[in-house]
C-alpha positions as CSV (number, residue, x, y, z in Angstrom):
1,X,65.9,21.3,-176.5
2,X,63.5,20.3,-173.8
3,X,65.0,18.9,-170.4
4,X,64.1,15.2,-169.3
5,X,63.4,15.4,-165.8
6,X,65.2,12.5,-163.9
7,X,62.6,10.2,-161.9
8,X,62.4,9.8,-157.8
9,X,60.8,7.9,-155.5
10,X,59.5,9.6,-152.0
11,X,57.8,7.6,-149.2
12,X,61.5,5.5,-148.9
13,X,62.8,7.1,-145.8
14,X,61.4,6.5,-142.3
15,X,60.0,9.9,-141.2
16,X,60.9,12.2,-143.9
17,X,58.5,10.7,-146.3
18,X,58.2,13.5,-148.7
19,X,61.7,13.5,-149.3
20,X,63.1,12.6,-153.0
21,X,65.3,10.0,-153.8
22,X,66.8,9.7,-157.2
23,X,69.1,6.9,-156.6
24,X,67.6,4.4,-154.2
25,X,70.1,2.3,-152.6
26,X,69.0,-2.1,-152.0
27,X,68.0,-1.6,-148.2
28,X,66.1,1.3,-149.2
29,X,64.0,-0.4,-151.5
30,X,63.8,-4.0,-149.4
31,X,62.4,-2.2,-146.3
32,X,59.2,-1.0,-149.2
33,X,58.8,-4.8,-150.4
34,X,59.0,-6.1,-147.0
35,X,55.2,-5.2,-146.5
36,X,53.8,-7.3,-149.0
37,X,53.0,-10.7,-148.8
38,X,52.1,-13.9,-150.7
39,X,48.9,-15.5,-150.0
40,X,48.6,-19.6,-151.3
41,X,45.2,-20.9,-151.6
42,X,44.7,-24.4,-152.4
43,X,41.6,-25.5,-153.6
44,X,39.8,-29.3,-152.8
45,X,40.6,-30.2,-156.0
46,X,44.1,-29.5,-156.0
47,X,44.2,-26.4,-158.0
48,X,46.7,-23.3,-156.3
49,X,45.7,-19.6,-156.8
50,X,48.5,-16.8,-155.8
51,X,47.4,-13.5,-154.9
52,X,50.3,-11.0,-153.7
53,X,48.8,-8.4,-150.8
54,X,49.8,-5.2,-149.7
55,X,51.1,-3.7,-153.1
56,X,50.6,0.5,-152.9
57,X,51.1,2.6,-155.7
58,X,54.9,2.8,-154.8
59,X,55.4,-1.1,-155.1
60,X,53.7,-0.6,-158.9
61,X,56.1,2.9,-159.7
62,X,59.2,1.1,-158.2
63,X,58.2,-1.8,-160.6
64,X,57.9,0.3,-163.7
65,X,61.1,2.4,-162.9
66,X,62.9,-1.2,-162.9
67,X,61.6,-2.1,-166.6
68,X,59.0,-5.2,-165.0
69,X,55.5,-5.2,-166.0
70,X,53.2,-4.2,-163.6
71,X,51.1,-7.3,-164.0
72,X,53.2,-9.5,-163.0
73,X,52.8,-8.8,-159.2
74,X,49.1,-8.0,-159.5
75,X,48.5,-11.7,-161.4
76,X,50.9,-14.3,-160.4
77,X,51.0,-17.4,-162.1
78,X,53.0,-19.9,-161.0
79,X,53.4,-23.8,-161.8
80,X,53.8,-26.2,-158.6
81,X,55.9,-29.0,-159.7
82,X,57.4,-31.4,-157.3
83,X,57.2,-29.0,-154.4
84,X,59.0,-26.3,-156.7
85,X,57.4,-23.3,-158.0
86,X,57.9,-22.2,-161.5
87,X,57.2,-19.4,-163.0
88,X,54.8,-19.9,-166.4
């Protein structure tokens, strides 16, 4: 019987970077997401495009590990509707 190897993160703690983590604690893994950003462009004729920056290959991994699809924070689509954003 083969032996499933548990997953880890690295890169989550400030100055030992190459150590592993298999149970990332909340703080942890808000002090990663707190270097990307949400850019807003709106267009002349009224039309909103979202682009999220900063995402590494950790952001994506993290991500997967948590069941989301990828795409979602490499193509956001949102909805503005009366000053409150919707997700489509």
């Amino acid at each position: 019987m083969a032996v499933r190897q548990q997953p880890y993160l690295t890169n989550l703690i400030p100055g030992n970077p190459g150590r592993k983590v298999y149970q990332p604690n909340t703080a942890m893994l808000l002090r990663v997401f707190s270097a990307i950003g949400l850019v807003v462009i709106t267009a002349d004729d009224g039309s909103v495009s979202y682009h999220v920056t900063g995402l590494n290959s950790l952001h994506q991994q993290i991500v997967s590990l948590a069941g989301l699809r990828p795409d979602t924070y490499l193509h956001p689509s949102c909805q503005r509707t009366d000053r409150i954003l919707t997700e489509m």
